[in-house]
mmCIF file of the N, C-alpha and C atoms, coordinates in Angstrom:
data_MODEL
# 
_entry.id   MODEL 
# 
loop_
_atom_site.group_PDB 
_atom_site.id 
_atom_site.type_symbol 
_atom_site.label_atom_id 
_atom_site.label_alt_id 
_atom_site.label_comp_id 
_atom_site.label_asym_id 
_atom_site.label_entity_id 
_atom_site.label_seq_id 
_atom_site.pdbx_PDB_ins_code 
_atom_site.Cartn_x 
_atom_site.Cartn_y 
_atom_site.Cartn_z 
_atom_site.occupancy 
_atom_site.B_iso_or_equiv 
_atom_site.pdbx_formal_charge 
_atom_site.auth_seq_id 
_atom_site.auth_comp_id 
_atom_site.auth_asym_id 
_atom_site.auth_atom_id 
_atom_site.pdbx_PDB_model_num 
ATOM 1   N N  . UNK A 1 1  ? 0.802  -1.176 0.000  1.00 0.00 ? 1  UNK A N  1 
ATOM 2   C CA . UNK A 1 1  ? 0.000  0.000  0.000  1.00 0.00 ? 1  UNK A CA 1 
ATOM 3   C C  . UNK A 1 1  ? 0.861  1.262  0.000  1.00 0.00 ? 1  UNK A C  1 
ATOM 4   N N  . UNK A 1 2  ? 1.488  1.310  1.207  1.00 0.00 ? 2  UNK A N  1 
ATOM 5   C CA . UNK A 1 2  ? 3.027  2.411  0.796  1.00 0.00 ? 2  UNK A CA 1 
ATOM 6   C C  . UNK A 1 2  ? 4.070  1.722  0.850  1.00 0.00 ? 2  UNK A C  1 
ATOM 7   N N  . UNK A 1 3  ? 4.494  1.217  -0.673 1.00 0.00 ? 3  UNK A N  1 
ATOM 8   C CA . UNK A 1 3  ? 6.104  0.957  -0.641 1.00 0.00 ? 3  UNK A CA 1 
ATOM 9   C C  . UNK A 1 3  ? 7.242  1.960  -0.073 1.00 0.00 ? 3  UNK A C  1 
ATOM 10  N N  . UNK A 1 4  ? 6.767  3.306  -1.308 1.00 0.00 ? 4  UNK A N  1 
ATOM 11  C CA . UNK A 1 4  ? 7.874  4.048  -0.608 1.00 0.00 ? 4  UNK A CA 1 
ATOM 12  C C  . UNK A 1 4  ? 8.012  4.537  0.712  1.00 0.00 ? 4  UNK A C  1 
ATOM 13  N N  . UNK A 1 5  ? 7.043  4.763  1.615  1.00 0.00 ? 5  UNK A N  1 
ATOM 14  C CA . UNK A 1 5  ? 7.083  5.083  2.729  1.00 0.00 ? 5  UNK A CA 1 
ATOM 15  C C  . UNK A 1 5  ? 7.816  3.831  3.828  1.00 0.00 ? 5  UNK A C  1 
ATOM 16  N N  . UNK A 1 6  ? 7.444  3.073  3.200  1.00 0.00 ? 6  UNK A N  1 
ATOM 17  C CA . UNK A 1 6  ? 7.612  1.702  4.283  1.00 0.00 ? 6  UNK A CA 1 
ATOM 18  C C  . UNK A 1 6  ? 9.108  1.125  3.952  1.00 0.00 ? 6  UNK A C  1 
ATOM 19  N N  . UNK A 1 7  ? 9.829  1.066  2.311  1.00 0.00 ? 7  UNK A N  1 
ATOM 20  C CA . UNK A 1 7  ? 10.994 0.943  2.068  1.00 0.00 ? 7  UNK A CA 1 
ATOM 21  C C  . UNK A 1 7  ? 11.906 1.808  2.949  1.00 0.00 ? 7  UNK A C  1 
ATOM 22  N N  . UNK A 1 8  ? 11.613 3.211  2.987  1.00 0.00 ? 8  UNK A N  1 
ATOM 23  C CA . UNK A 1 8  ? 12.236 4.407  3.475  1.00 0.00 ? 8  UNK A CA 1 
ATOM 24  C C  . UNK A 1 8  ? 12.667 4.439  4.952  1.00 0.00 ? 8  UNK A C  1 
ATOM 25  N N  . UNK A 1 9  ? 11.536 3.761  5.620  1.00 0.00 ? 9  UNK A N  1 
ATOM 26  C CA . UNK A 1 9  ? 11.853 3.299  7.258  1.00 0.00 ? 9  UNK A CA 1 
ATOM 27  C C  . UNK A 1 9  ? 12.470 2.155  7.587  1.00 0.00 ? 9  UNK A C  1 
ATOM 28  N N  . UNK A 1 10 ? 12.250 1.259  7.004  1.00 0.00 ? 10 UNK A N  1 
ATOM 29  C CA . UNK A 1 10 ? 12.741 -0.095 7.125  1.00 0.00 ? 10 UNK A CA 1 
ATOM 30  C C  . UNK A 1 10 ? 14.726 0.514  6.382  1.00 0.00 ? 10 UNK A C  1 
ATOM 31  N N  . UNK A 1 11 ? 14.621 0.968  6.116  1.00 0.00 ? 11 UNK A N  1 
ATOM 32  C CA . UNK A 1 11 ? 15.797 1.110  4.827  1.00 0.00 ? 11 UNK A CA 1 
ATOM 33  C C  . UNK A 1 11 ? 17.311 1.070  5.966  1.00 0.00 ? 11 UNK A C  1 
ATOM 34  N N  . UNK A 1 12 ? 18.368 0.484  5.690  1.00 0.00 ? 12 UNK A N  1 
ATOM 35  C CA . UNK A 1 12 ? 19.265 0.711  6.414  1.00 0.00 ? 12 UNK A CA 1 
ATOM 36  C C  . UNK A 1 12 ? 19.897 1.879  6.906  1.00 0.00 ? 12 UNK A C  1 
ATOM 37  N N  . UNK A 1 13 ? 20.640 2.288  8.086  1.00 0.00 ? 13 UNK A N  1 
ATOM 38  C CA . UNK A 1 13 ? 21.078 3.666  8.063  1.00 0.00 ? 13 UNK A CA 1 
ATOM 39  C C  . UNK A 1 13 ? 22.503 4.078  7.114  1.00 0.00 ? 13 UNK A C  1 
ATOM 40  N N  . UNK A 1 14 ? 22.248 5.574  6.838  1.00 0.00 ? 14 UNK A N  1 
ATOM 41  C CA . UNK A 1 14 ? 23.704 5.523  5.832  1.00 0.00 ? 14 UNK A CA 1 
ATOM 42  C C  . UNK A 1 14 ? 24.790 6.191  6.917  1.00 0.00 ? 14 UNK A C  1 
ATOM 43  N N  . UNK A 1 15 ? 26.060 5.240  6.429  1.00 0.00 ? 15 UNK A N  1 
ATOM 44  C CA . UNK A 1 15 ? 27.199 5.216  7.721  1.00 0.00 ? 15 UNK A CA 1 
ATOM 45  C C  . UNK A 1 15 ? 28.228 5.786  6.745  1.00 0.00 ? 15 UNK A C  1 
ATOM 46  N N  . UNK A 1 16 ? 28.672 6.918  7.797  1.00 0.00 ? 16 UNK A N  1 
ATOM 47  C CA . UNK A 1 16 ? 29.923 8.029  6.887  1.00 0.00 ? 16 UNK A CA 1 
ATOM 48  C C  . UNK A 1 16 ? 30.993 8.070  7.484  1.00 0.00 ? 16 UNK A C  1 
ATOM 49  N N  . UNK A 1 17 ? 32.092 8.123  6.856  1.00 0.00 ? 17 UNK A N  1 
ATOM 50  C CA . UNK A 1 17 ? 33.561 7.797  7.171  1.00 0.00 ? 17 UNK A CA 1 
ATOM 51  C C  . UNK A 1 17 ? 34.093 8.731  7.152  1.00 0.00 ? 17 UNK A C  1 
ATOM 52  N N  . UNK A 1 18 ? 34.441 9.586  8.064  1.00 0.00 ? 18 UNK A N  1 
ATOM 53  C CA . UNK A 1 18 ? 35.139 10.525 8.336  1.00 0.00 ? 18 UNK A CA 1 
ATOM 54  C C  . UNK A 1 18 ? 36.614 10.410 9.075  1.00 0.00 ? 18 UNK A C  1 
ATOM 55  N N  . UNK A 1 19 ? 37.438 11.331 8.389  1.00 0.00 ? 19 UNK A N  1 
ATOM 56  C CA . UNK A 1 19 ? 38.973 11.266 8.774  1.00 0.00 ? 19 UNK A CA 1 
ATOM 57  C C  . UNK A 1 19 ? 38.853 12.467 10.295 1.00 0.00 ? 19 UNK A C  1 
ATOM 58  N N  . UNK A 1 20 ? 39.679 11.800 10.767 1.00 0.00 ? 20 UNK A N  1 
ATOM 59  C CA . UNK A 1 20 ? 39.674 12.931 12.615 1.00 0.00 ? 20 UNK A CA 1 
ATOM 60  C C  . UNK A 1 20 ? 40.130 14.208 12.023 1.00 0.00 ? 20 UNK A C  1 
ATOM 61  N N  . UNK A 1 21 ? 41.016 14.024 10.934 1.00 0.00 ? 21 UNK A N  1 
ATOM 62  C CA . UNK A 1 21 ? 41.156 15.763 10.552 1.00 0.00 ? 21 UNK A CA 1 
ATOM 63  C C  . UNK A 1 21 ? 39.964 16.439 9.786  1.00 0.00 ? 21 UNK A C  1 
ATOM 64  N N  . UNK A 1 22 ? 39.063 15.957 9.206  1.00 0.00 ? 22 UNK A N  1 
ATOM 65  C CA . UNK A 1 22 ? 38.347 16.346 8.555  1.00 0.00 ? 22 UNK A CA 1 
ATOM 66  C C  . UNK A 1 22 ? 37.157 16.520 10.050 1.00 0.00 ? 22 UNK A C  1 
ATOM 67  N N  . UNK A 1 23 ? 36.787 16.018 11.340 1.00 0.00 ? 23 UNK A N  1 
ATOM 68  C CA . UNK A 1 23 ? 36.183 16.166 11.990 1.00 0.00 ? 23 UNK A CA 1 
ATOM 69  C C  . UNK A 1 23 ? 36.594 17.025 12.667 1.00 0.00 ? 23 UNK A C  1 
ATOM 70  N N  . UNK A 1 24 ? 37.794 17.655 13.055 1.00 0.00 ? 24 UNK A N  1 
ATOM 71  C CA . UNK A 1 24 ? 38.259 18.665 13.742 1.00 0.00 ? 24 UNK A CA 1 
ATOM 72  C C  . UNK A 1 24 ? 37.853 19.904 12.844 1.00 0.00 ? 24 UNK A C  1 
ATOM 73  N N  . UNK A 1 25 ? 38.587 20.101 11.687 1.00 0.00 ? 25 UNK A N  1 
ATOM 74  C CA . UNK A 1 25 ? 37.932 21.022 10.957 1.00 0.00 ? 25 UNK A CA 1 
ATOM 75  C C  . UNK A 1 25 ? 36.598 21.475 11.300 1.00 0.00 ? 25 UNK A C  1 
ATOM 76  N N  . UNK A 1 26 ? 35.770 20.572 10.977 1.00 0.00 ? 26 UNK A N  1 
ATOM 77  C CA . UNK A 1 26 ? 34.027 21.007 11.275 1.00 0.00 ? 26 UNK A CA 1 
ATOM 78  C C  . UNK A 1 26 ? 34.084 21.096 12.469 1.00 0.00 ? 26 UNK A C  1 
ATOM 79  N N  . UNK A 1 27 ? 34.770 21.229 13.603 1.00 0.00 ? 27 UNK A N  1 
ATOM 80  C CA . UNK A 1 27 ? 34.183 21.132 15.011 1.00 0.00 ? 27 UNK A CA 1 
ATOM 81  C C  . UNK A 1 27 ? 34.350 22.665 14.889 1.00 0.00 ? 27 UNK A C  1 
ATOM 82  N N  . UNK A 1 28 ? 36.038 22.968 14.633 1.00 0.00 ? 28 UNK A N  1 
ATOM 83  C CA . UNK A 1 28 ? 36.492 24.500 14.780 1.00 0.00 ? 28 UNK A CA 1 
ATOM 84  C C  . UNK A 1 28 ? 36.048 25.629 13.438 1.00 0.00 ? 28 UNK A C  1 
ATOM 85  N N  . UNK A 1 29 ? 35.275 24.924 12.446 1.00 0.00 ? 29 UNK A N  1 
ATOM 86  C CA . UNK A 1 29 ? 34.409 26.083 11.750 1.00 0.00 ? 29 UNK A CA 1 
ATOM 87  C C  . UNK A 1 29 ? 32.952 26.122 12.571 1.00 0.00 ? 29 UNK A C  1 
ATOM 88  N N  . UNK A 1 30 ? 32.292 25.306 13.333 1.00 0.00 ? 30 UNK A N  1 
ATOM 89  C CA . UNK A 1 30 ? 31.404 25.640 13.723 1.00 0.00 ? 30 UNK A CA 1 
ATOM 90  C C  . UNK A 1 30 ? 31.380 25.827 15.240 1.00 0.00 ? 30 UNK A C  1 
ATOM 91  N N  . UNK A 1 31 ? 32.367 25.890 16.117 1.00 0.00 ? 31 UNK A N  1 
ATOM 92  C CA . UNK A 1 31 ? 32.844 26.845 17.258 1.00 0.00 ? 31 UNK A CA 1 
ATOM 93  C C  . UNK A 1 31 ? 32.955 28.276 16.394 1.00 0.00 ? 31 UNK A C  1 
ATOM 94  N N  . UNK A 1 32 ? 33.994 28.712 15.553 1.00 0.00 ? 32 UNK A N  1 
ATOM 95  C CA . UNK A 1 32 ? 34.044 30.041 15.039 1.00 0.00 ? 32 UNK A CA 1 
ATOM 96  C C  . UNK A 1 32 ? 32.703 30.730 14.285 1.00 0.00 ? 32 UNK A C  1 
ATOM 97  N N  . UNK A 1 33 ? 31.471 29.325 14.025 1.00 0.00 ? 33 UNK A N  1 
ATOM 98  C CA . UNK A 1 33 ? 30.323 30.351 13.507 1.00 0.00 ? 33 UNK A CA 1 
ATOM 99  C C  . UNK A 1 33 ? 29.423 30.492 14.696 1.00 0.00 ? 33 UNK A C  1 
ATOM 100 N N  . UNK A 1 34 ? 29.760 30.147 15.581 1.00 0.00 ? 34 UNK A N  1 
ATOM 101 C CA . UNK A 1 34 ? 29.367 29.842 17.227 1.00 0.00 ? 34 UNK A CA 1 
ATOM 102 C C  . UNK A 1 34 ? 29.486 31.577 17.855 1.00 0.00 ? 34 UNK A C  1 
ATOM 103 N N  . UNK A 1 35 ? 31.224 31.460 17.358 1.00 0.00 ? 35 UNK A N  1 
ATOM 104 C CA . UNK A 1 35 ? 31.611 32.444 18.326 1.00 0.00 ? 35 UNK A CA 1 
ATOM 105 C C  . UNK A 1 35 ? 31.210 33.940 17.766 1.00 0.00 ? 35 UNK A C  1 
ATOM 106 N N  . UNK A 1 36 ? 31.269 33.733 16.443 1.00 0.00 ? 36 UNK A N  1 
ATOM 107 C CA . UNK A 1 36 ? 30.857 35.188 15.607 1.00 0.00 ? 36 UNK A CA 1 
ATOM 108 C C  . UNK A 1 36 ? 29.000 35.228 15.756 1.00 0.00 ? 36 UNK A C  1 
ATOM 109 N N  . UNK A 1 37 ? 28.488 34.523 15.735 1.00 0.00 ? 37 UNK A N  1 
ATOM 110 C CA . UNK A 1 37 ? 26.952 34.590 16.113 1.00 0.00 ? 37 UNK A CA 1 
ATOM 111 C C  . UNK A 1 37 ? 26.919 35.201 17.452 1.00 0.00 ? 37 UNK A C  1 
ATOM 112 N N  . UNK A 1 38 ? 27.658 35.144 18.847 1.00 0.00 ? 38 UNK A N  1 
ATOM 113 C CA . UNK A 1 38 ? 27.843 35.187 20.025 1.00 0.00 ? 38 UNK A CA 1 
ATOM 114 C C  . UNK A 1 38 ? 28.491 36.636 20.025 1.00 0.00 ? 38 UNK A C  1 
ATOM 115 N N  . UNK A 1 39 ? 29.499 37.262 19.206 1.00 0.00 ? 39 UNK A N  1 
ATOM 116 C CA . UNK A 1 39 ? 29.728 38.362 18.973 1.00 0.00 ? 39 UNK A CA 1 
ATOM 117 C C  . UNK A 1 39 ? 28.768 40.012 18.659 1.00 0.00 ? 39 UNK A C  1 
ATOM 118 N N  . UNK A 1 40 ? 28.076 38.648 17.058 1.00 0.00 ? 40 UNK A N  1 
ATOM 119 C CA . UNK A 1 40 ? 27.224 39.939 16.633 1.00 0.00 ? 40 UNK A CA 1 
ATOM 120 C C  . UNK A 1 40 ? 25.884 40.090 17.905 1.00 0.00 ? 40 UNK A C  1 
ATOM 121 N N  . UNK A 1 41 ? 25.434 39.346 18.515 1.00 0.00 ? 41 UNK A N  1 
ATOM 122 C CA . UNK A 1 41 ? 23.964 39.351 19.899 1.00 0.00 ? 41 UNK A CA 1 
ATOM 123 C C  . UNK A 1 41 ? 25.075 40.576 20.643 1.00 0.00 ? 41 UNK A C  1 
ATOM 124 N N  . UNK A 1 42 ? 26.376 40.211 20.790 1.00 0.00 ? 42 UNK A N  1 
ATOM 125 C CA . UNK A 1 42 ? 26.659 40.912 22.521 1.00 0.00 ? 42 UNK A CA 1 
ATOM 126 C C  . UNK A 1 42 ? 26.652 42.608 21.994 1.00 0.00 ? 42 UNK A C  1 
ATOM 127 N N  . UNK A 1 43 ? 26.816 42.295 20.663 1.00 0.00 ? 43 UNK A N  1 
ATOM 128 C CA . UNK A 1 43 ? 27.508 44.075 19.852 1.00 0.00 ? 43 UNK A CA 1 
ATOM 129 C C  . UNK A 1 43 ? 25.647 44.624 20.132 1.00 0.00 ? 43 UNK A C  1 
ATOM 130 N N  . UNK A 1 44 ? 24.637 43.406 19.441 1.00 0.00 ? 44 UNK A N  1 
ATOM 131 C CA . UNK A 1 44 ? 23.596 44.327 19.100 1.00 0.00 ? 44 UNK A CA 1 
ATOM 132 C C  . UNK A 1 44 ? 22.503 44.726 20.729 1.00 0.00 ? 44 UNK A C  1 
ATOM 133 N N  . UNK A 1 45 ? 23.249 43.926 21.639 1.00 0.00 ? 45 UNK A N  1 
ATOM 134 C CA . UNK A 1 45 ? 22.436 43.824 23.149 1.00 0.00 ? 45 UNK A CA 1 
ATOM 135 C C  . UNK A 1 45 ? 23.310 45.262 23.570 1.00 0.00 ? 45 UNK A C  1 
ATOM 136 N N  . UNK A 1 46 ? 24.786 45.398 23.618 1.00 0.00 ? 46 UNK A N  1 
ATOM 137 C CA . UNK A 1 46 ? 25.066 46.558 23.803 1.00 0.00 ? 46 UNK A CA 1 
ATOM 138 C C  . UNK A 1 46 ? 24.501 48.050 23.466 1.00 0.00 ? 46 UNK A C  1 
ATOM 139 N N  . UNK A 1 47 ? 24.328 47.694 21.715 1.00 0.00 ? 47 UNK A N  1 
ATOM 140 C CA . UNK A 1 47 ? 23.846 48.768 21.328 1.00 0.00 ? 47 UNK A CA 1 
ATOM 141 C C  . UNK A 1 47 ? 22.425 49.264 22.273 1.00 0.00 ? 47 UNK A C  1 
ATOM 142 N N  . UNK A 1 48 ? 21.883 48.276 22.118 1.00 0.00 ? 48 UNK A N  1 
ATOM 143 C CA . UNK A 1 48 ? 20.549 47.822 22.900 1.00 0.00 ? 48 UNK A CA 1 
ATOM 144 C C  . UNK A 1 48 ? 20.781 48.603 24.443 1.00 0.00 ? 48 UNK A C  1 
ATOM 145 N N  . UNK A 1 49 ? 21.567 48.158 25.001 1.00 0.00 ? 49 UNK A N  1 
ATOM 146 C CA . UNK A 1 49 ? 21.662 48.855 26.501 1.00 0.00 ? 49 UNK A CA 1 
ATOM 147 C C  . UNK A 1 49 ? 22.040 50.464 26.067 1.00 0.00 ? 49 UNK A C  1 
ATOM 148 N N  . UNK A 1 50 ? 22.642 50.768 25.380 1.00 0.00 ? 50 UNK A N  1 
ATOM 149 C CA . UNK A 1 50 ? 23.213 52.451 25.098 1.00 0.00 ? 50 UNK A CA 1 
ATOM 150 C C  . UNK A 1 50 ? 21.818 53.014 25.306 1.00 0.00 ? 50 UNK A C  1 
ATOM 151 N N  . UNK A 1 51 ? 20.981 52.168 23.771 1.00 0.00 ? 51 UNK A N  1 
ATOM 152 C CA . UNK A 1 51 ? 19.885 52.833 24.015 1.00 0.00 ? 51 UNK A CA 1 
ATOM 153 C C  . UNK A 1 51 ? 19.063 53.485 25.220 1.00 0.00 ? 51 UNK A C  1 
ATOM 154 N N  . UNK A 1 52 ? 18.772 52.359 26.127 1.00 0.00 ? 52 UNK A N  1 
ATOM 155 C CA . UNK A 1 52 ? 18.107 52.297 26.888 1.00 0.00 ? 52 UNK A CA 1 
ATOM 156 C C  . UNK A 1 52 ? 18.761 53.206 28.194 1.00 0.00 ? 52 UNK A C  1 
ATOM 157 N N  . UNK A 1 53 ? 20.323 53.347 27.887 1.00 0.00 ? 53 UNK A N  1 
ATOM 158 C CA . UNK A 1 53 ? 20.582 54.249 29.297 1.00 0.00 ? 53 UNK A CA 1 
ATOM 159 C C  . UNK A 1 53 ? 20.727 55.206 28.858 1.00 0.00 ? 53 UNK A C  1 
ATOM 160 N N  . UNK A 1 54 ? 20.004 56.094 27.432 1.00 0.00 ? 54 UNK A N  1 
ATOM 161 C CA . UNK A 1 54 ? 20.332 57.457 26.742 1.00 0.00 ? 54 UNK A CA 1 
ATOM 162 C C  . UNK A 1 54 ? 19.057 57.693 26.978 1.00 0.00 ? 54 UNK A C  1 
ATOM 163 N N  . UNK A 1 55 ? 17.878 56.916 27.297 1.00 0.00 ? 55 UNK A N  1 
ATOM 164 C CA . UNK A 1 55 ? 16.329 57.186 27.224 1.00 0.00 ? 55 UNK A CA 1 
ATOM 165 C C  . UNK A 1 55 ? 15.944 57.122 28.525 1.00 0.00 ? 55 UNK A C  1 
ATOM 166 N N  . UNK A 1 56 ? 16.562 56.317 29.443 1.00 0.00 ? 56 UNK A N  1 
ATOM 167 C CA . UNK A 1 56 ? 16.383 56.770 30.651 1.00 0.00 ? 56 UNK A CA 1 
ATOM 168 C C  . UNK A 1 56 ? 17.244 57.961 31.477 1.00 0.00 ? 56 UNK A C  1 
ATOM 169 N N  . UNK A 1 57 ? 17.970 58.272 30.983 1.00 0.00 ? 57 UNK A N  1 
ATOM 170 C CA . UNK A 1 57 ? 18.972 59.766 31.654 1.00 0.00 ? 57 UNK A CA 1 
ATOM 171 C C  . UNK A 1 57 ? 17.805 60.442 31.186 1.00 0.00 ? 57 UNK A C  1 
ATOM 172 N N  . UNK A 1 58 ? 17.492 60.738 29.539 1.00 0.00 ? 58 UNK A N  1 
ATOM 173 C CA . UNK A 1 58 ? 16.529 61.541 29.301 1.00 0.00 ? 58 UNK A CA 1 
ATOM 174 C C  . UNK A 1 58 ? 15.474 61.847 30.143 1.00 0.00 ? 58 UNK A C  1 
ATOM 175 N N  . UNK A 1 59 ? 14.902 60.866 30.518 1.00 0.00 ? 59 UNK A N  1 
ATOM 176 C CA . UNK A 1 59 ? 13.570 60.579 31.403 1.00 0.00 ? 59 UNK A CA 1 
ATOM 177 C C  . UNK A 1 59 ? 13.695 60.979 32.879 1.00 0.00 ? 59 UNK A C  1 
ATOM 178 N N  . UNK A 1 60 ? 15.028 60.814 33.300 1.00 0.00 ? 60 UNK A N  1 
ATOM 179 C CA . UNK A 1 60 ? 15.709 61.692 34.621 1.00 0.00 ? 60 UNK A CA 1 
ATOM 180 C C  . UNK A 1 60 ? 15.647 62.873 35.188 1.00 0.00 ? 60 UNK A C  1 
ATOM 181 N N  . UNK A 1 61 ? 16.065 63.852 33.864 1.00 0.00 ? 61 UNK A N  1 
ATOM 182 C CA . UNK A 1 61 ? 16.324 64.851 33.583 1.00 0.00 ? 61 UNK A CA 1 
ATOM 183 C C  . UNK A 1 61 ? 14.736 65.746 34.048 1.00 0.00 ? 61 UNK A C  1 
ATOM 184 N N  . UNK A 1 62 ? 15.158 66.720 34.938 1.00 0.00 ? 62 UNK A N  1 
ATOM 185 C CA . UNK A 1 62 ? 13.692 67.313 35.575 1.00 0.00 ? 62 UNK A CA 1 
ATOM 186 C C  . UNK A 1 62 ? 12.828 67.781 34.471 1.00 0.00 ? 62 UNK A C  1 
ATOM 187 N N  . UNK A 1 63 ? 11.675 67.997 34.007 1.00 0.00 ? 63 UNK A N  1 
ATOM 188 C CA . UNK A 1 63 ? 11.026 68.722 33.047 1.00 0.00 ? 63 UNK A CA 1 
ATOM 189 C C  . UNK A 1 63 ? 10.294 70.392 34.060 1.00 0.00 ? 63 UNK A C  1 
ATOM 190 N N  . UNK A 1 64 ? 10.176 71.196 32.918 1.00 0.00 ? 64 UNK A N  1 
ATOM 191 C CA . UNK A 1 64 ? 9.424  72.286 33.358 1.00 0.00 ? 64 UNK A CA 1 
ATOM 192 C C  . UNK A 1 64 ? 7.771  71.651 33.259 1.00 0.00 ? 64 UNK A C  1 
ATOM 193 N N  . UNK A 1 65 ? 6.950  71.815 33.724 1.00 0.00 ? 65 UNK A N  1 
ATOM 194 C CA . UNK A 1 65 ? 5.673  72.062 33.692 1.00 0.00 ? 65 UNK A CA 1 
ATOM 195 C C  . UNK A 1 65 ? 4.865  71.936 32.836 1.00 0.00 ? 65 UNK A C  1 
ATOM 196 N N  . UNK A 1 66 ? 5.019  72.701 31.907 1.00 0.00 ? 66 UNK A N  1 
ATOM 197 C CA . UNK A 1 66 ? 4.729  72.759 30.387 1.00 0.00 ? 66 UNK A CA 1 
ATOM 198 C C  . UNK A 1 66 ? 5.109  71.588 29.554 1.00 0.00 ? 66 UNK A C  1 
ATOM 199 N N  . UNK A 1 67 ? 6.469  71.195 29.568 1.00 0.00 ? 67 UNK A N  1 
ATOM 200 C CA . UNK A 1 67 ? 7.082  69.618 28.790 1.00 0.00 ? 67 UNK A CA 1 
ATOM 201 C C  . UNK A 1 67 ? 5.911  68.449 29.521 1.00 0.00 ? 67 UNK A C  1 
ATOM 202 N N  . UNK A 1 68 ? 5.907  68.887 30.739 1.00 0.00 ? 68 UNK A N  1 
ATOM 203 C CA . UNK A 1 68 ? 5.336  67.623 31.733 1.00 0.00 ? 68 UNK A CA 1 
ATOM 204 C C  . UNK A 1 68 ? 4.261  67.299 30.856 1.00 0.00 ? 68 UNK A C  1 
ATOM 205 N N  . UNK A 1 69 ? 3.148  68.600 31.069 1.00 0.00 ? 69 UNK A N  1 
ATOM 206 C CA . UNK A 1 69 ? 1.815  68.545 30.359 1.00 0.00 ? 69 UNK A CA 1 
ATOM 207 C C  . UNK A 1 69 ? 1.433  68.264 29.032 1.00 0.00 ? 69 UNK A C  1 
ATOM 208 N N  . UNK A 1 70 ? 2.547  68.882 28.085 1.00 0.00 ? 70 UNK A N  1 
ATOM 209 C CA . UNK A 1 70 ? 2.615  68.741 26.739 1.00 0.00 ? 70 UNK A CA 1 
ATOM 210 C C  . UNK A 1 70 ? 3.026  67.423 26.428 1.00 0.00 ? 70 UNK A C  1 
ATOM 211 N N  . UNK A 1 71 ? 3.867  67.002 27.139 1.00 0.00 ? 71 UNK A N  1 
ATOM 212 C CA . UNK A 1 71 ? 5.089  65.361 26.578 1.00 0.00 ? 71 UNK A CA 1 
ATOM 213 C C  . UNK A 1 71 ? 6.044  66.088 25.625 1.00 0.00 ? 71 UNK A C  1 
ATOM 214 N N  . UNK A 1 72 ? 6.543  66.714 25.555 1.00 0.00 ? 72 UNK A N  1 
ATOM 215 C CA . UNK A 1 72 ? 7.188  67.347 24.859 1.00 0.00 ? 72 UNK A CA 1 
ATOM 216 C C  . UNK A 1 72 ? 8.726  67.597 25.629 1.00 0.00 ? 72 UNK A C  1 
# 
């Protein structure tokens, strides 16, 4: 009724031969896309905090009366 489905599970697993240098390689390109992913978050969370401590000084900062009422 389903060959192909049922060939496909039953089917043996495929077994890959890898050299230890060729596994080191991939360990240390994907630590370094690790570490540059881990780079660009800390650059854009920084930016992120600047923000947030340039908008709260702002918000610190006493207003006259008029700004209060207006938002301005």
């Amino acid at each position: 009724m389903y060959p192909s489905l049922m060939s496909s599970f039953f089917a043996p697993p495929t077994i890959i031969v890898v050299s230890e240098e060729r596994l080191q390689k991939a360990e240390i390109e994907q630590k370094q896309r690790q570490l540059e992913q881990l780079d660009e978050r800390i650059a854009q969370l920084e930016n992120y905090r600047g923000e947030l401590a340039v908008e709260l000084e702002r918000l610190d900062q006493p207003q006259s009366l008029e700004e209060a009422l207006t938002g301005e």
